[in-house]
KEZA-379076 format. One record per residue (C-alpha): residue number from 1; x, y, z; residue in three letters. Coordinates in steps of 0.05 Angstrom, whole numbers. Layout:
// KEZA-379076
<lumnu NUM; <X; Y; Z>; ALA>
...
***
This chain:
// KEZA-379076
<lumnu 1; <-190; 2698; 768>; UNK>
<lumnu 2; <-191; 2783; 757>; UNK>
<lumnu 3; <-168; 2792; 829>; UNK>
<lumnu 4; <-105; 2741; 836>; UNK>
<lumnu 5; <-78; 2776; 769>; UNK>
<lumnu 6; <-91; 2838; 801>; UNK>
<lumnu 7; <-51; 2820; 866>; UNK>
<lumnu 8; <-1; 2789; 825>; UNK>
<lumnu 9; <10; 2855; 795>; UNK>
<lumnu 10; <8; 2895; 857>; UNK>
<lumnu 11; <57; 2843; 881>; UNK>
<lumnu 12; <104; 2854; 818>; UNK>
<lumnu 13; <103; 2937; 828>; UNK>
<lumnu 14; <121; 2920; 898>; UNK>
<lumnu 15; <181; 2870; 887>; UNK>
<lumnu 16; <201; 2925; 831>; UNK>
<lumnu 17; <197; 2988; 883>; UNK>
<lumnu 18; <222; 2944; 938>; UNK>
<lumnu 19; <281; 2906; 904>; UNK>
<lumnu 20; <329; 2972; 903>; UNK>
<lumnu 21; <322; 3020; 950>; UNK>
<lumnu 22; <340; 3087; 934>; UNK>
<lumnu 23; <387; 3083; 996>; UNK>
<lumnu 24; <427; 3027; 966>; UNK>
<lumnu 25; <427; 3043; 899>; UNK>
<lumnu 26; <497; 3030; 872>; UNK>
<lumnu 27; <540; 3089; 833>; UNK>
<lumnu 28; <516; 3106; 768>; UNK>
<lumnu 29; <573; 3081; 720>; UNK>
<lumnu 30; <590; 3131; 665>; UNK>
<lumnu 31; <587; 3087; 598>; UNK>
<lumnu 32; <614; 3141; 551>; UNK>
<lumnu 33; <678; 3140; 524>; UNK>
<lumnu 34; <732; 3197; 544>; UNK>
<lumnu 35; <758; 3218; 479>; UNK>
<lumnu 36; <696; 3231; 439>; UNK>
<lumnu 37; <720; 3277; 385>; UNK>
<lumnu 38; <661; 3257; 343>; UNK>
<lumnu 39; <606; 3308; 365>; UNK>
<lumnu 40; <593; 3371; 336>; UNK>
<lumnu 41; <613; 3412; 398>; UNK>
<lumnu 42; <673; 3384; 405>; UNK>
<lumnu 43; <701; 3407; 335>; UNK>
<lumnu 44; <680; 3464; 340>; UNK>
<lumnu 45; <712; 3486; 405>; UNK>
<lumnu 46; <770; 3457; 393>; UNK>
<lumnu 47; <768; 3493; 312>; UNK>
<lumnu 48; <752; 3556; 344>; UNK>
<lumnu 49; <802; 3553; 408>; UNK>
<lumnu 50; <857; 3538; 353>; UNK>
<lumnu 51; <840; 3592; 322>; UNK>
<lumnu 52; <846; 3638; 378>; UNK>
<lumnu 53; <911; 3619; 390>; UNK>
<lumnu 54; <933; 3638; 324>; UNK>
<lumnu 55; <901; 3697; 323>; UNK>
<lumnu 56; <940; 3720; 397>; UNK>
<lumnu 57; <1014; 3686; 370>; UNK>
<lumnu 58; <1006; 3716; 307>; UNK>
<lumnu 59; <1008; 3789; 336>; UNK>
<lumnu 60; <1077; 3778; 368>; UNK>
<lumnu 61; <1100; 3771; 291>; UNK>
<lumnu 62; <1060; 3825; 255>; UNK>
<lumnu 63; <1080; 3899; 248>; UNK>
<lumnu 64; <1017; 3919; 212>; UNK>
<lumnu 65; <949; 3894; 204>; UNK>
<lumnu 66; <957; 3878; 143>; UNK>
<lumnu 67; <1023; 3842; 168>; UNK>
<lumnu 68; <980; 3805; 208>; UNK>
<lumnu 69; <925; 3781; 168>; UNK>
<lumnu 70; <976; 3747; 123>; UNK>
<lumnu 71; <1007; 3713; 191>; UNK>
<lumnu 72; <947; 3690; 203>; UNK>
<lumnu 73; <922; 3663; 141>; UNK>
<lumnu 74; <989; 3632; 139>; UNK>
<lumnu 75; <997; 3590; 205>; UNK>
<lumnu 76; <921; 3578; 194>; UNK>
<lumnu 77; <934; 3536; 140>; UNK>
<lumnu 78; <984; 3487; 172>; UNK>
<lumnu 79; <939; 3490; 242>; UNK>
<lumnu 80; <869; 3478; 219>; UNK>
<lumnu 81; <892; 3419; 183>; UNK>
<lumnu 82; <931; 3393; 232>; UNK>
<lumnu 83; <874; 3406; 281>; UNK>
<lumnu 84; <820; 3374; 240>; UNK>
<lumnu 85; <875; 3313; 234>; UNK>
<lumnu 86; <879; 3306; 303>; UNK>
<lumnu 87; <806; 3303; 320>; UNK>
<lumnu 88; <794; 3255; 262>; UNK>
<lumnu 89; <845; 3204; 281>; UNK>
<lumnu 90; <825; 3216; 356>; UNK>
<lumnu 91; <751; 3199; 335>; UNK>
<lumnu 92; <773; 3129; 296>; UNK>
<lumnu 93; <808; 3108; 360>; UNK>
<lumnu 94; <770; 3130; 412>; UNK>
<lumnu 95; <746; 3061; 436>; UNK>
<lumnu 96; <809; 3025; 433>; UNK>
<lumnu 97; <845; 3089; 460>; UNK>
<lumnu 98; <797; 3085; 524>; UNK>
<lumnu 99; <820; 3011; 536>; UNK>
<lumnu 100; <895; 3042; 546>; UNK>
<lumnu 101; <919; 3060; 610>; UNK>
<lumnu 102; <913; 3128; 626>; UNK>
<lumnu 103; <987; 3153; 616>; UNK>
<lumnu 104; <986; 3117; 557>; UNK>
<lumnu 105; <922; 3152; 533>; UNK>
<lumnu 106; <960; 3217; 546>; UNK>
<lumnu 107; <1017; 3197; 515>; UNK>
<lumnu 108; <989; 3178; 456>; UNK>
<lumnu 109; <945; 3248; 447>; UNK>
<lumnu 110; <1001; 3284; 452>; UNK>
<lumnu 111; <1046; 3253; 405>; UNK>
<lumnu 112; <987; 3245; 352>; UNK>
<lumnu 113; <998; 3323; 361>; UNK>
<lumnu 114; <1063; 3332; 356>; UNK>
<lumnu 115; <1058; 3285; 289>; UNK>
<lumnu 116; <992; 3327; 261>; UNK>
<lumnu 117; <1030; 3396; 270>; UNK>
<lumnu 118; <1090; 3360; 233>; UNK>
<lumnu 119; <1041; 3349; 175>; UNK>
<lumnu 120; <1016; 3423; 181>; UNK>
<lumnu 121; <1083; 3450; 170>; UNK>
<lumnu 122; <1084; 3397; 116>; UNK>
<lumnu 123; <1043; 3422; 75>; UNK>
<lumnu 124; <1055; 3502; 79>; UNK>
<lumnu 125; <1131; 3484; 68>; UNK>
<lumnu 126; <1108; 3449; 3>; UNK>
<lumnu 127; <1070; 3492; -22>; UNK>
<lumnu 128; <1135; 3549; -13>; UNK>
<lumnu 129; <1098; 3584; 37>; UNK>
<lumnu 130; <1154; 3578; 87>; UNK>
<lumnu 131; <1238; 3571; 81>; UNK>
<lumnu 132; <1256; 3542; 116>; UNK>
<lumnu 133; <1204; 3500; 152>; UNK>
<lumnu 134; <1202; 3505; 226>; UNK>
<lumnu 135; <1192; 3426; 240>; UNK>
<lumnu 136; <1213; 3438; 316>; UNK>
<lumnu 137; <1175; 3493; 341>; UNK>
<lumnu 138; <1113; 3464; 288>; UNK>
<lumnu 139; <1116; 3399; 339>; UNK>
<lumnu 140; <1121; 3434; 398>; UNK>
<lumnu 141; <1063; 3475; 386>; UNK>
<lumnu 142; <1026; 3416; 360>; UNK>
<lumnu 143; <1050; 3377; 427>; UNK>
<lumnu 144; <1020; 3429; 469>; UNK>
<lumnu 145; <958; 3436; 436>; UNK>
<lumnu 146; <934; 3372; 448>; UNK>
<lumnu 147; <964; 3370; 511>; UNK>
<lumnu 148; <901; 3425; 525>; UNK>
<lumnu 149; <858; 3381; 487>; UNK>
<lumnu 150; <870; 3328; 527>; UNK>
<lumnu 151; <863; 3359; 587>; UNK>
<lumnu 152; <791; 3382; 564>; UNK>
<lumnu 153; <763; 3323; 545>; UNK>
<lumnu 154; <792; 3287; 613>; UNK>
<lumnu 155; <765; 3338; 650>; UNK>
<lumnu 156; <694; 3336; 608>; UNK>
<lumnu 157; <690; 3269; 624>; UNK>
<lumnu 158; <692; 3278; 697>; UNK>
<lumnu 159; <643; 3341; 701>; UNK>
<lumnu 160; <588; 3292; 658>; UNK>
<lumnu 161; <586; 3237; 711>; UNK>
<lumnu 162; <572; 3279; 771>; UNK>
<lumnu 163; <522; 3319; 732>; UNK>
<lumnu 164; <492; 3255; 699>; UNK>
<lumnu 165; <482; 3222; 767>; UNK>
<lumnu 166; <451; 3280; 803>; UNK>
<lumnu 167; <406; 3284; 735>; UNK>
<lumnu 168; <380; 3214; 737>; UNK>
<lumnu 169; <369; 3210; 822>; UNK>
<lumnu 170; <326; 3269; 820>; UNK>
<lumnu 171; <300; 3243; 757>; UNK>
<lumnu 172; <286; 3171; 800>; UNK>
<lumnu 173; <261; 3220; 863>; UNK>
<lumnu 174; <211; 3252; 817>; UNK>
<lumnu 175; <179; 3186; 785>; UNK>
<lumnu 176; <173; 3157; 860>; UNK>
<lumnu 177; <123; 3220; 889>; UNK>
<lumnu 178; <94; 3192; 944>; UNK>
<lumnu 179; <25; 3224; 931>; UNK>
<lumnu 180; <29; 3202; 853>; UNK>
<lumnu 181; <39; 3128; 881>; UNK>
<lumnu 182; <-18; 3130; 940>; UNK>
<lumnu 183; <-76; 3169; 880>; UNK>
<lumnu 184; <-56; 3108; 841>; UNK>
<lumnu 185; <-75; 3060; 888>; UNK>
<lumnu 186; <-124; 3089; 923>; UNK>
<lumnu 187; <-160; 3089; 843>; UNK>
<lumnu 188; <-140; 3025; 847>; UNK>
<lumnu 189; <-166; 3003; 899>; UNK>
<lumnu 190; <-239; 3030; 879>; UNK>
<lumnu 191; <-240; 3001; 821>; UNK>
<lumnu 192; <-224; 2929; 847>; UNK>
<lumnu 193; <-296; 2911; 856>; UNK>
<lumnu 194; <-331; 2951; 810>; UNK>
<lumnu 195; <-280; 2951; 749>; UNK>
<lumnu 196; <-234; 2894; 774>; UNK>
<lumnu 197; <-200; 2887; 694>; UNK>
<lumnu 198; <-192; 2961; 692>; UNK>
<lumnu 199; <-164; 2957; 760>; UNK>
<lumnu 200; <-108; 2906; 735>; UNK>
<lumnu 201; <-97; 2956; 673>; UNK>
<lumnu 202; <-77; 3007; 728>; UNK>
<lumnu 203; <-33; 2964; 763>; UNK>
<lumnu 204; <4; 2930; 704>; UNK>
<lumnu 205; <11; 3009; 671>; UNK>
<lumnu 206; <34; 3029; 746>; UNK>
<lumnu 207; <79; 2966; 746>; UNK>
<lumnu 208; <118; 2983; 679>; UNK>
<lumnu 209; <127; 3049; 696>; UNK>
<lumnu 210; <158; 3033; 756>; UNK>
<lumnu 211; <200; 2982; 717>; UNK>
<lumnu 212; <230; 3039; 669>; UNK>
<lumnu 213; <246; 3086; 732>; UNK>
<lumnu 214; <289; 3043; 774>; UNK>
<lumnu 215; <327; 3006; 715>; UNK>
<lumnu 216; <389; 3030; 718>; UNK>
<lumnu 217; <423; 3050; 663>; UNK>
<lumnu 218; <447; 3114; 632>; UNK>
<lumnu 219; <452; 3090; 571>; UNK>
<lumnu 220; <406; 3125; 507>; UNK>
<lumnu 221; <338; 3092; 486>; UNK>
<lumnu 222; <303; 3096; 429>; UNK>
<lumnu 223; <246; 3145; 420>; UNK>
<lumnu 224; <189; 3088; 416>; UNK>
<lumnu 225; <205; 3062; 483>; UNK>
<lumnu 226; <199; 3137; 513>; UNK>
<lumnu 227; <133; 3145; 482>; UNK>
<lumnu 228; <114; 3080; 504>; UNK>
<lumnu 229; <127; 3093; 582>; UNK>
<lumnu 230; <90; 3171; 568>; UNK>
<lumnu 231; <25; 3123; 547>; UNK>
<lumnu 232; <33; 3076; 613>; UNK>
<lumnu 233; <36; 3142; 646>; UNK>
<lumnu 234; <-29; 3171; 612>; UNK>
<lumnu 235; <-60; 3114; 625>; UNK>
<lumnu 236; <-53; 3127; 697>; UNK>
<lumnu 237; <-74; 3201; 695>; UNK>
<lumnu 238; <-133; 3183; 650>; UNK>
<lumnu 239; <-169; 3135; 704>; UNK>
<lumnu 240; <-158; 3195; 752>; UNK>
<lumnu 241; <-181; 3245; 718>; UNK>
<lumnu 242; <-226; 3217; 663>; UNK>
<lumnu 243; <-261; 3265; 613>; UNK>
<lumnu 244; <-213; 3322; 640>; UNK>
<lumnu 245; <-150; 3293; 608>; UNK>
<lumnu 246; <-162; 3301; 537>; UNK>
<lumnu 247; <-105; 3268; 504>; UNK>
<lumnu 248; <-81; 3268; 428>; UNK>
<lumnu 249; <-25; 3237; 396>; UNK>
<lumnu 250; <12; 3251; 328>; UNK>
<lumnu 251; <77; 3203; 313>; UNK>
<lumnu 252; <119; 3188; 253>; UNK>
<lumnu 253; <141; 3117; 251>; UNK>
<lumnu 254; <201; 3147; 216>; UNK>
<lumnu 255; <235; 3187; 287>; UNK>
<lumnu 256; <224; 3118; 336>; UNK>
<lumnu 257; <297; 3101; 329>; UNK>
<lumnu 258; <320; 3168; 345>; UNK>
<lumnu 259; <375; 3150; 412>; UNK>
<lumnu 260; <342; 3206; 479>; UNK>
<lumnu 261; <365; 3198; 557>; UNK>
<lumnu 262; <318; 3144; 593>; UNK>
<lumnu 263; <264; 3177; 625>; UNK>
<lumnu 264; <266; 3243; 592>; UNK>
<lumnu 265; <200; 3251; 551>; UNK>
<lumnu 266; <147; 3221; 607>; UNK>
<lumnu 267; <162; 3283; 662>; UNK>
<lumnu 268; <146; 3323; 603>; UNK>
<lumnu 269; <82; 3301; 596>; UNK>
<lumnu 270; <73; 3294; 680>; UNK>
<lumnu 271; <86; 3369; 675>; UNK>
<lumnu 272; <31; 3383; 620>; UNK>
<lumnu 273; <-21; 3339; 671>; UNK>
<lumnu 274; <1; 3374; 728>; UNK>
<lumnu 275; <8; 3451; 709>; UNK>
<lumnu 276; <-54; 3441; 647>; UNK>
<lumnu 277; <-105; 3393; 666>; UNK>
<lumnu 278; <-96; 3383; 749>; UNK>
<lumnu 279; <-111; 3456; 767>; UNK>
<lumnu 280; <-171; 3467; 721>; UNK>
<lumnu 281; <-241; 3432; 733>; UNK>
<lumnu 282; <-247; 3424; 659>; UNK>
<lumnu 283; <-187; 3395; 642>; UNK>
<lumnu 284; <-136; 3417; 586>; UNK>
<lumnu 285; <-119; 3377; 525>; UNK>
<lumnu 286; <-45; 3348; 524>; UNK>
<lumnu 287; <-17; 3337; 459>; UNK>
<lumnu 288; <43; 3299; 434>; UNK>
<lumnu 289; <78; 3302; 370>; UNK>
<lumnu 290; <136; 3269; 335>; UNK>
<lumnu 291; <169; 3279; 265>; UNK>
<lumnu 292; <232; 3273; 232>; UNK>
<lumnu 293; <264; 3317; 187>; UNK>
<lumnu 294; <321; 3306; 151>; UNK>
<lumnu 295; <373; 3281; 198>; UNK>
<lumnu 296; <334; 3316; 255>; UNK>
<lumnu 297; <275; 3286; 294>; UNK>
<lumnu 298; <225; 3337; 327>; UNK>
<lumnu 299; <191; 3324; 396>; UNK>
<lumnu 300; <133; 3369; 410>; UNK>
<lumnu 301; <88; 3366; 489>; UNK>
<lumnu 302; <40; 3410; 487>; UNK>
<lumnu 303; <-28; 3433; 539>; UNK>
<lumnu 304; <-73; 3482; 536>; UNK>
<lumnu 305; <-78; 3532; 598>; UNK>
<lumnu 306; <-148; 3554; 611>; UNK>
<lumnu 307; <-142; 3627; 641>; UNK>
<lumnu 308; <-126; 3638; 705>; UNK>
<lumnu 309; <-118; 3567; 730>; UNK>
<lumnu 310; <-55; 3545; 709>; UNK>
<lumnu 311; <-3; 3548; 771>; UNK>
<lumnu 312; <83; 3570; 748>; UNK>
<lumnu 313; <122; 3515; 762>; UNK>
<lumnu 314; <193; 3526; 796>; UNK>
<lumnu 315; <222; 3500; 727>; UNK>
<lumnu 316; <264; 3433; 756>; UNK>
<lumnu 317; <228; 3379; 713>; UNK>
<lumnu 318; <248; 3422; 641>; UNK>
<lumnu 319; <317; 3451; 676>; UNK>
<lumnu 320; <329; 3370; 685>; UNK>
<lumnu 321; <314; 3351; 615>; UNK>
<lumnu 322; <346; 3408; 585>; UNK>
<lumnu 323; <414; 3380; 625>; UNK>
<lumnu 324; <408; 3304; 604>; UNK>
<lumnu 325; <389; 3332; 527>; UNK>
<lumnu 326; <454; 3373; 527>; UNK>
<lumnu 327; <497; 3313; 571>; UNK>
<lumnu 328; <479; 3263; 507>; UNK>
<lumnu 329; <471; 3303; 449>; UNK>
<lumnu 330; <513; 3368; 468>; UNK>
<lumnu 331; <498; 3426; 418>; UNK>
<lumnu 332; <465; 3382; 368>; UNK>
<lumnu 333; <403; 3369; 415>; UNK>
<lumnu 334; <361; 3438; 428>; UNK>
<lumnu 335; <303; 3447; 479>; UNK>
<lumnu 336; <258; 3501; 480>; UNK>
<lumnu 337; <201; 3524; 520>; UNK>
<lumnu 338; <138; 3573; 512>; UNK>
<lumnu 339; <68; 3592; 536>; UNK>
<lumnu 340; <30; 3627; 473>; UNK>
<lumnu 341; <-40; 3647; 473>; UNK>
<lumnu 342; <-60; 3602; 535>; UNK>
<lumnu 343; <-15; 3536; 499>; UNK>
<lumnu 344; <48; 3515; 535>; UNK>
<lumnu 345; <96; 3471; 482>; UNK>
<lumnu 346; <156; 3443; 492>; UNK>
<lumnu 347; <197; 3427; 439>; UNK>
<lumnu 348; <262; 3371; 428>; UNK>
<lumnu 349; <305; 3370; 371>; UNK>
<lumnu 350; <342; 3304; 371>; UNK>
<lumnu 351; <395; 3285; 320>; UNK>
<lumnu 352; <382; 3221; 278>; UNK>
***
């Protein structure tokens, strides 16, 4: 019968909201690995803070700027090599190297420096550049590069898990509004008699959603499952407010697989319902658009703002996605944000 499925539903959302409170929810475990010298960022801080360095050491060597140009240029060539060496290697080994214990780990950075400089001064000494090599001081330097490295990456390691918790519990905090949960029910509720298969819609959309926020993980999912949850979630909004949420999709099958934090794109689109369609008696259209190009997937969330009836937010929802985007994808993932001509857009760029 219609109305056991739809208590066996309500009784599903309510083992799923009930089975982990948020007052015993256990530590968020941090799944990335330390020394992730893959990324983009990475390289190039470590390219550029190399570079700096021999910029500085250089002047204690020059008498003239011209003097030190050519000092430059020359250590240059055995550091960014030896630099671009040590990130590579680091990169190849970075799961095994995690499995290590940490003075081990240390250990090993640091000598893979001391053995990359070595292959720096290498190279300028066969080329004739320098006579006669300086193999001691080359390691040295090398040693106490990575040393910083390391020191960096430990230390960015421990600043993402703090940051990623405190993302994902207010994250958790703002899928669980009380007032969300009780319109939801309450619609519910009405529609039991009159509408009992729409009624068990609501509660099996209300159910997954509910599913997705209190899983926990940290780990990335793909793009298809985030669009997914946004349609459970529009679903919702659309019984509430009917012909006022106007909503209108455009995906490319091509950007599903693209990796984004859980739970990132549906507050997007809470956010266009709340500050676009809630506030004005004829509603707003929402609009959500996906497409890849290149090795670059583009996420577009988009509502109108009829004049005068759209309320400023304080900013938390995007200040939270903007975090998580930059926690996973670092400088390669960009989020921007914009009201033009009465249309507020939001807009992800994901690498592939």
């Amino acid at each position: 019968m219609k109305d056991s499925r739809i208590l066996s539903s309500f009784q599903e959302l309510s083992h799923a909201a009930g089975a982990r409170p948020m007052t015993d929810m256990p530590a968020l475990k941090q799944r990335d690995v330390v020394f992730d010298t893959c990324q983009v960022g990475v390289v190039l801080r470590a390219v550029v803070f190399v570079q700096l360095v021999v910029a500085v050491a250089a002047l204690f060597g020059a008498t003239s700027a011209w003097g030190w140009l050519r000092l430059v240029a020359l250590v240059t060539g055995a550091a960014l090599p030896a630099t671009l060496g040590w990130l590579l290697v680091m990169c190849a080994v970075k799961r095994p190297l995690d499995r290590l214990v940490e003075p081990v780990q240390w250990a090993v950075g640091i000598a893979l420096g001391a053995v990359m400089a070595l292959y720096g001064c290498a190279m300028v000494s066969w080329m004739g550049l320098v006579d006669p090599a300086p193999w001691l001081a080359s390691a040295a330097a090398g040693a106490l590069v990575a040393l910083v490295f390391v020191m960096a990456l430990v230390w960015r390691f421990k600043a993402r898990e703090p940051a990623g918790t405190t993302a994902q519990l207010a994250e958790l905090q703002a899928r669980i509004r009380p007032h969300f949960l009780f319109n939801t029910l309450n619609s519910a509720i009405a529609l039991v008699r009159a509408e009992p298969a729409k009624a068990e819609s609501l509660l099996e959309d209300l159910s997954e959603l509910f599913r997705h926020a209190l899983a926990d993980t940290q780990q990335a999912v793909p793009l298809l499952q985030e669009l997914e949850l946004a349609e459970h979630y529009l679903a919702i909004e659309q019984v509430r407010f009917g012909d006022r949420l106007k909503v209108e999709w455009s995906l490319d099958e091509a950007s599903f697989k693209a990796k984004l934090p859980p739970l990132i794109l549906q507050p997007l689109v809470e956010n266009a319902v709340k500050h676009g369609v809630e506030p004005s008696p004829d509603g707003a259209v929402v609009r959500i658009s996906t497409q890849r190009r290149g090795s670059v997937v583009v996420i577009k969330v988009t509502n109108t703002v009829p004049a005068g009836t759209g309320k400023p937010g304080h900013g938390l929802a995007l200040d939270n996605v903007r975090q998580r985007l930059t926690l996973l994808h670092d400088v390669q993932g960009r989020f921007q944000s914009a009201l033009v001509n009465g249309v507020f857009q939001v807009r992800l760029e994901i690498p592939v």
